[in-house]
Structures are given as structure tokens and as C-alpha cells.
Biopython code that builds the backbone (N, CA, C, O; Angstrom):
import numpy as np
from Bio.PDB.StructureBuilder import StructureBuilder

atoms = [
    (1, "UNK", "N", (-25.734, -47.815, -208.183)),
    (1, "UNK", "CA", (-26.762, -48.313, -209.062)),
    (1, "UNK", "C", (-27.315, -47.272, -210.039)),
    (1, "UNK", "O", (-28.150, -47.568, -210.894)),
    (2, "UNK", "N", (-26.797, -45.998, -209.871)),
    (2, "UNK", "CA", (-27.196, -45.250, -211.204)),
    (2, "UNK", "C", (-26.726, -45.736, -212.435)),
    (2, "UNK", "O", (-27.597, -45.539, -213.282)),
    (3, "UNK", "N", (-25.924, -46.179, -212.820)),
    (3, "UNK", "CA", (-25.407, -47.040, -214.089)),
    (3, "UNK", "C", (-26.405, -47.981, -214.357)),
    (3, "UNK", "O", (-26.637, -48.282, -215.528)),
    (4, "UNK", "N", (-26.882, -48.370, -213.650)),
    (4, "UNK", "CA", (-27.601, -49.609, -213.976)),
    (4, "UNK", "C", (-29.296, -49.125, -214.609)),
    (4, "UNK", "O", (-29.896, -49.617, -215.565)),
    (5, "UNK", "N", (-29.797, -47.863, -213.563)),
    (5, "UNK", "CA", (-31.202, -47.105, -214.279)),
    (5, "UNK", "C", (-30.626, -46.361, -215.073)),
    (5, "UNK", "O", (-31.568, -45.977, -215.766)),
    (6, "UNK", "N", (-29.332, -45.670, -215.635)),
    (6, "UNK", "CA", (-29.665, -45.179, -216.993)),
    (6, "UNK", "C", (-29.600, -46.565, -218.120)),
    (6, "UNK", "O", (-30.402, -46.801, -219.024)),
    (7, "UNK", "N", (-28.641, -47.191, -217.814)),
    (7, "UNK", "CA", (-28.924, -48.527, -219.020)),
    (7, "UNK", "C", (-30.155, -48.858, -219.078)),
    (7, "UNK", "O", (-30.660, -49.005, -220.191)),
    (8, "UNK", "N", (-30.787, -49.019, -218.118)),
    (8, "UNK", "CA", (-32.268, -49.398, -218.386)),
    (8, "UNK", "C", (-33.468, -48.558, -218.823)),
    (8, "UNK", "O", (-34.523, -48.981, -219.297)),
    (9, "UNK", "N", (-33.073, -47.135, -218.549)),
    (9, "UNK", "CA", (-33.685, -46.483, -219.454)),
    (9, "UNK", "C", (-33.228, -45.881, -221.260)),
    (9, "UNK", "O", (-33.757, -45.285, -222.198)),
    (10, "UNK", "N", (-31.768, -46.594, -220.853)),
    (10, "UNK", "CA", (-31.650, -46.168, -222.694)),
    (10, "UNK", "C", (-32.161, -47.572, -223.675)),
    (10, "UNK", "O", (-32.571, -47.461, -224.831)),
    (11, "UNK", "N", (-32.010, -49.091, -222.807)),
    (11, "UNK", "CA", (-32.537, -49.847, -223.382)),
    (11, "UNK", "C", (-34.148, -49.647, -223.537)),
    (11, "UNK", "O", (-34.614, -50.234, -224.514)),
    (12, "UNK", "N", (-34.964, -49.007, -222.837)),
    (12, "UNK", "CA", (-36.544, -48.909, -222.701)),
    (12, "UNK", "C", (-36.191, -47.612, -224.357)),
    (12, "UNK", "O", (-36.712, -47.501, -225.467)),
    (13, "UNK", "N", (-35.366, -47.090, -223.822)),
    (13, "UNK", "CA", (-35.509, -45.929, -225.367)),
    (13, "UNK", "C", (-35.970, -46.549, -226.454)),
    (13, "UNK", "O", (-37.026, -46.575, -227.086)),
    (14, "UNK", "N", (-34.308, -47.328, -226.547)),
    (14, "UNK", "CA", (-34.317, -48.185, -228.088)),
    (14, "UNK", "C", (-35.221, -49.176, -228.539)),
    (14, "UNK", "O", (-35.687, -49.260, -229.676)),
    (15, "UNK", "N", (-35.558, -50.323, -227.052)),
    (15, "UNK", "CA", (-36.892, -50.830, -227.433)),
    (15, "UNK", "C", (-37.892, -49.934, -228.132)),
    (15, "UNK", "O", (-38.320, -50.315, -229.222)),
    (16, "UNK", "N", (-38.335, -48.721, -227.598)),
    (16, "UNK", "CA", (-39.200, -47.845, -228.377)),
    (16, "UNK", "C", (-39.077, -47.080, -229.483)),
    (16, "UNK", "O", (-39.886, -46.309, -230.001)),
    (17, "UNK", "N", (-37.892, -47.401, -229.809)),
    (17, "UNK", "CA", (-37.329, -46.914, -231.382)),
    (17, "UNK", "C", (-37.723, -48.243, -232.376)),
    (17, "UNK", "O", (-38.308, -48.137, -233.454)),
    (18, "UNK", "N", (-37.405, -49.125, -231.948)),
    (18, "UNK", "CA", (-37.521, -50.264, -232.569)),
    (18, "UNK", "C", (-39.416, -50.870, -232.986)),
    (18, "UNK", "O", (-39.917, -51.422, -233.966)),
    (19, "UNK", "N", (-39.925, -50.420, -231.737)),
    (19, "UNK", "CA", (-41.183, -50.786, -231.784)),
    (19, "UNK", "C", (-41.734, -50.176, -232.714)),
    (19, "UNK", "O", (-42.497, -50.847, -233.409)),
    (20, "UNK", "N", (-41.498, -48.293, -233.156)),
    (20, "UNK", "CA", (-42.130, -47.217, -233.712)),
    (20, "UNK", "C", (-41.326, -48.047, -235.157)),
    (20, "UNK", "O", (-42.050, -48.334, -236.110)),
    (21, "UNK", "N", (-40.095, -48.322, -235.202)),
    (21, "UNK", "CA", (-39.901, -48.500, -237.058)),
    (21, "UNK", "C", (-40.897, -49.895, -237.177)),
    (21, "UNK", "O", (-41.741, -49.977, -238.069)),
    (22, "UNK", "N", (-40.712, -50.864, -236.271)),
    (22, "UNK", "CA", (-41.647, -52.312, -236.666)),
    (22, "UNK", "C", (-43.310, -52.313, -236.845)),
    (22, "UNK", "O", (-43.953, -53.223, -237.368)),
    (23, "UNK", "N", (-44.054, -50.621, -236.080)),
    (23, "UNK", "CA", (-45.168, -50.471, -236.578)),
    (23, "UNK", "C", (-44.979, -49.734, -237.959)),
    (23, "UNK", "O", (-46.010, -49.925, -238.604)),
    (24, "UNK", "N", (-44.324, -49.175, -238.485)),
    (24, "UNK", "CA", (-43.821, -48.505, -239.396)),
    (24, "UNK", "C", (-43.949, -49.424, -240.450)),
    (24, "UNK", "O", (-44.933, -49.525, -241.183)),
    (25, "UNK", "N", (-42.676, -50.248, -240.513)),
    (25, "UNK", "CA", (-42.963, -51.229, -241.196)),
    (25, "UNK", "C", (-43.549, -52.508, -241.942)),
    (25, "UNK", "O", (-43.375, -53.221, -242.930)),
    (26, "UNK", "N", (-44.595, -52.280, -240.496)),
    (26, "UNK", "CA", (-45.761, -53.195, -240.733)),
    (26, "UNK", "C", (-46.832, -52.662, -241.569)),
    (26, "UNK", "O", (-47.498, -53.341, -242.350)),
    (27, "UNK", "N", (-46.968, -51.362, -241.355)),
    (27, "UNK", "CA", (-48.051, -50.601, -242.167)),
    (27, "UNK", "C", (-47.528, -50.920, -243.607)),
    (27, "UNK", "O", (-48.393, -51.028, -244.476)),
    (28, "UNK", "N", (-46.566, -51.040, -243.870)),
    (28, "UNK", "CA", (-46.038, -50.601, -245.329)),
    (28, "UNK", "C", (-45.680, -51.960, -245.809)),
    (28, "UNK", "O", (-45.015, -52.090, -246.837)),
    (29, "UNK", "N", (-46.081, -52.959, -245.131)),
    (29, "UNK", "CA", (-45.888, -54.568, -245.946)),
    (29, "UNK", "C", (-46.868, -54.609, -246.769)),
    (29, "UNK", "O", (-46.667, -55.302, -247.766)),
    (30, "UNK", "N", (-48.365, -53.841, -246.646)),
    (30, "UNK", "CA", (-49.468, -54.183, -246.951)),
    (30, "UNK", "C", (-48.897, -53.226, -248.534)),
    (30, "UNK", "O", (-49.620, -53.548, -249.477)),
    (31, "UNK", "N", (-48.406, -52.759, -248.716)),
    (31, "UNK", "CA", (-47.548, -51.899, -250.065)),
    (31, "UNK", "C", (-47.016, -52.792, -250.649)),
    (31, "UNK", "O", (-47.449, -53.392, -251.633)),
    (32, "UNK", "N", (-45.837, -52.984, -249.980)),
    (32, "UNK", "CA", (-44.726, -54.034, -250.374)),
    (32, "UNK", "C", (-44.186, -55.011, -249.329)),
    (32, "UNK", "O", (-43.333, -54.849, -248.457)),
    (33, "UNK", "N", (-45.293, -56.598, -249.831)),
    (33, "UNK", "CA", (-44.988, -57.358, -249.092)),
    (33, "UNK", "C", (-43.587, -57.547, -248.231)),
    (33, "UNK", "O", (-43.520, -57.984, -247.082)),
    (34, "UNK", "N", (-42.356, -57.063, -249.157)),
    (34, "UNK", "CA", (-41.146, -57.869, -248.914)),
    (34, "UNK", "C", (-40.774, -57.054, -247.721)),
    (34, "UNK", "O", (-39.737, -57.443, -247.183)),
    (35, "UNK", "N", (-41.416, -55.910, -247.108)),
    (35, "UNK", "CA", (-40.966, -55.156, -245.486)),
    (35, "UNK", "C", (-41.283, -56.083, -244.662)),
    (35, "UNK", "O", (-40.552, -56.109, -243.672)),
    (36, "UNK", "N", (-42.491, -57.228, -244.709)),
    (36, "UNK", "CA", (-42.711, -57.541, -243.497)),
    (36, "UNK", "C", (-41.751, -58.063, -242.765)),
    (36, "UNK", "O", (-41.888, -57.906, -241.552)),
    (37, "UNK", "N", (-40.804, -58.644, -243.132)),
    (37, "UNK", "CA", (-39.650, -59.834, -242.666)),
    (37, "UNK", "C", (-38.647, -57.821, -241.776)),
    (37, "UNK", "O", (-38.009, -57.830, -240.723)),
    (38, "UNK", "N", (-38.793, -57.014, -242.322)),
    (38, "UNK", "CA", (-37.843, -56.272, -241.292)),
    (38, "UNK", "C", (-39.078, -55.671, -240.686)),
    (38, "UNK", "O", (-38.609, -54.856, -239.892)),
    (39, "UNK", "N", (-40.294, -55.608, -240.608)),
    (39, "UNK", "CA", (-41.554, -55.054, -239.200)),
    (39, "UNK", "C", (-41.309, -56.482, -238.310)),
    (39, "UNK", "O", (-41.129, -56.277, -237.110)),
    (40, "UNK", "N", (-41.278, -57.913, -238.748)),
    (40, "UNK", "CA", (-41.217, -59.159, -237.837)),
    (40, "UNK", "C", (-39.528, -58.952, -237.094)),
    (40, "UNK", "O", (-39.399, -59.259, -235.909)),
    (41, "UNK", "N", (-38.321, -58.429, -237.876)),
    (41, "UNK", "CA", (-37.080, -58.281, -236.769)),
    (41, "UNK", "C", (-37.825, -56.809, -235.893)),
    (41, "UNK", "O", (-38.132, -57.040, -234.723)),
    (42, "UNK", "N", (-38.055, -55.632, -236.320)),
    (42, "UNK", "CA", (-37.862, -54.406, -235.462)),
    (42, "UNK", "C", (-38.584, -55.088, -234.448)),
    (42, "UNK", "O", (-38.057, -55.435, -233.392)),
    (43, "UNK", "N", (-39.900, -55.314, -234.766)),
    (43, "UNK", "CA", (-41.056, -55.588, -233.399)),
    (43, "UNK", "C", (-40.285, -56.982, -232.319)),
    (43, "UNK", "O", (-40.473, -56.854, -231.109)),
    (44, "UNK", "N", (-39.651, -57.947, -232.687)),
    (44, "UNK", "CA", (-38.952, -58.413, -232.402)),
    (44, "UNK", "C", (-38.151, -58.519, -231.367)),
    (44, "UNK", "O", (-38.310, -59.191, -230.349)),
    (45, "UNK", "N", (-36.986, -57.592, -231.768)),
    (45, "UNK", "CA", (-36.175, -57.638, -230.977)),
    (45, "UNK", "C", (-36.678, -55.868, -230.305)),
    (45, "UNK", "O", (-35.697, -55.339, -229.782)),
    (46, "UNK", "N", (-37.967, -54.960, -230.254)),
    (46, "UNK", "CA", (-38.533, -54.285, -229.310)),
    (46, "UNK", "C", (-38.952, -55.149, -228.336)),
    (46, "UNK", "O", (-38.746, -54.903, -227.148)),
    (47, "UNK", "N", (-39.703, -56.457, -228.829)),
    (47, "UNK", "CA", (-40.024, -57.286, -227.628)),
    (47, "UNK", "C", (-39.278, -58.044, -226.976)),
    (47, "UNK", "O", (-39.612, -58.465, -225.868)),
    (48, "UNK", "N", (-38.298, -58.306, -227.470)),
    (48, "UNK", "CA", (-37.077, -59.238, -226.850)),
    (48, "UNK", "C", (-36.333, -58.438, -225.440)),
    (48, "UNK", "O", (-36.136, -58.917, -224.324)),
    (49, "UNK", "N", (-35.919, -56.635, -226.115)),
    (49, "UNK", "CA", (-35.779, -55.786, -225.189)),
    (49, "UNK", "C", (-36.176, -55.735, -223.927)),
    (49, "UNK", "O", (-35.526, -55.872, -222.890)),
    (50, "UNK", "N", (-37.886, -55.417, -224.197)),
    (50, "UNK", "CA", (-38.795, -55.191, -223.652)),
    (50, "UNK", "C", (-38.701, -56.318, -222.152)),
    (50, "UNK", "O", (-38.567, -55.981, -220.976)),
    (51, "UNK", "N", (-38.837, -57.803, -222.775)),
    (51, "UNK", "CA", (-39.243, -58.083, -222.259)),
    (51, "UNK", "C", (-37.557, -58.783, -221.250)),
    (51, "UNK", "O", (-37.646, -59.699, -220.431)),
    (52, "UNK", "N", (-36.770, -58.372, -221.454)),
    (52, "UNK", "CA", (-35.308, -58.288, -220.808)),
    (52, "UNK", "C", (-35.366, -57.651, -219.853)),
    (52, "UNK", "O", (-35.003, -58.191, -218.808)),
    (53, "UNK", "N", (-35.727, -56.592, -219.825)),
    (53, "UNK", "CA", (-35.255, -55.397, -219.609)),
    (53, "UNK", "C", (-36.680, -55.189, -217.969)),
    (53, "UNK", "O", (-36.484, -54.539, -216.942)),
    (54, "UNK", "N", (-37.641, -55.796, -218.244)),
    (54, "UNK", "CA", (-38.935, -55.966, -217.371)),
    (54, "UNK", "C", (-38.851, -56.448, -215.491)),
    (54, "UNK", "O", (-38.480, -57.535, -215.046)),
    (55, "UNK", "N", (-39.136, -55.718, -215.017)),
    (55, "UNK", "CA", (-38.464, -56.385, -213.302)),
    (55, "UNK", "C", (-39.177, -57.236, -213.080)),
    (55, "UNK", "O", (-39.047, -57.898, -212.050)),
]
sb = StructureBuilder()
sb.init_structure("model")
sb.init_model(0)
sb.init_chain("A")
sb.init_seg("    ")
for serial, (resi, resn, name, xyz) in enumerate(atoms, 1):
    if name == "N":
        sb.init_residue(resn, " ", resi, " ")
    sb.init_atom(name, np.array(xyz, "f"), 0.0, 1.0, " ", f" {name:<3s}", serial, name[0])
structure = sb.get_structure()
């Protein structure tokens, strides 16, 4: 079962890569509306991860 906790900690990674560009991108819709549609995928599929990935 070590295969199985590093996958789950590289998916917890990328969820948190994803989360940091979708706050990222959210800040910067209020600039230029047309980011929000990629802050609504990053945060997204961080939560989709997230919530996969959850015991």
C-alpha cells in the first residue's frame, strides 16, 4: 500500500496547485473579467480532487 499513499499525496499536491492558480485567478477576474471561467475550472477540478481523494 505504499503506492497507493504516495498517489494520494501527489494528488493532495496537485489539488493544491490547482487551488493556488484558481485563487490566483480569481483575484485577477476582477481586472479582466474573461479569467474567471479558468479560476471556476482550476478551483474546480482542486475540488473535484479534493474531494476524491478524501477518506
Amino acid at each position: 500500500m505504499p503506492g497507493l499513499a504516495l498517489l494520494r499525496g501527489t494528488m493532495s499536491a496537485l489539488a493544491t496547485v490547482f487551488g493556488g492558480c484558481g485563487v490566483f485567478f480569481l483575484y485577477y477576474s476582477f481586472v479582466r473579467p474573461e479569467l474567471a471561467a479558468y479560476a471556476l475550472v482550476f478551483l474546480g477540478s482542486a475540488w473535484a480532487i479534493a474531494w476524491s481523494t478524501s477518506k
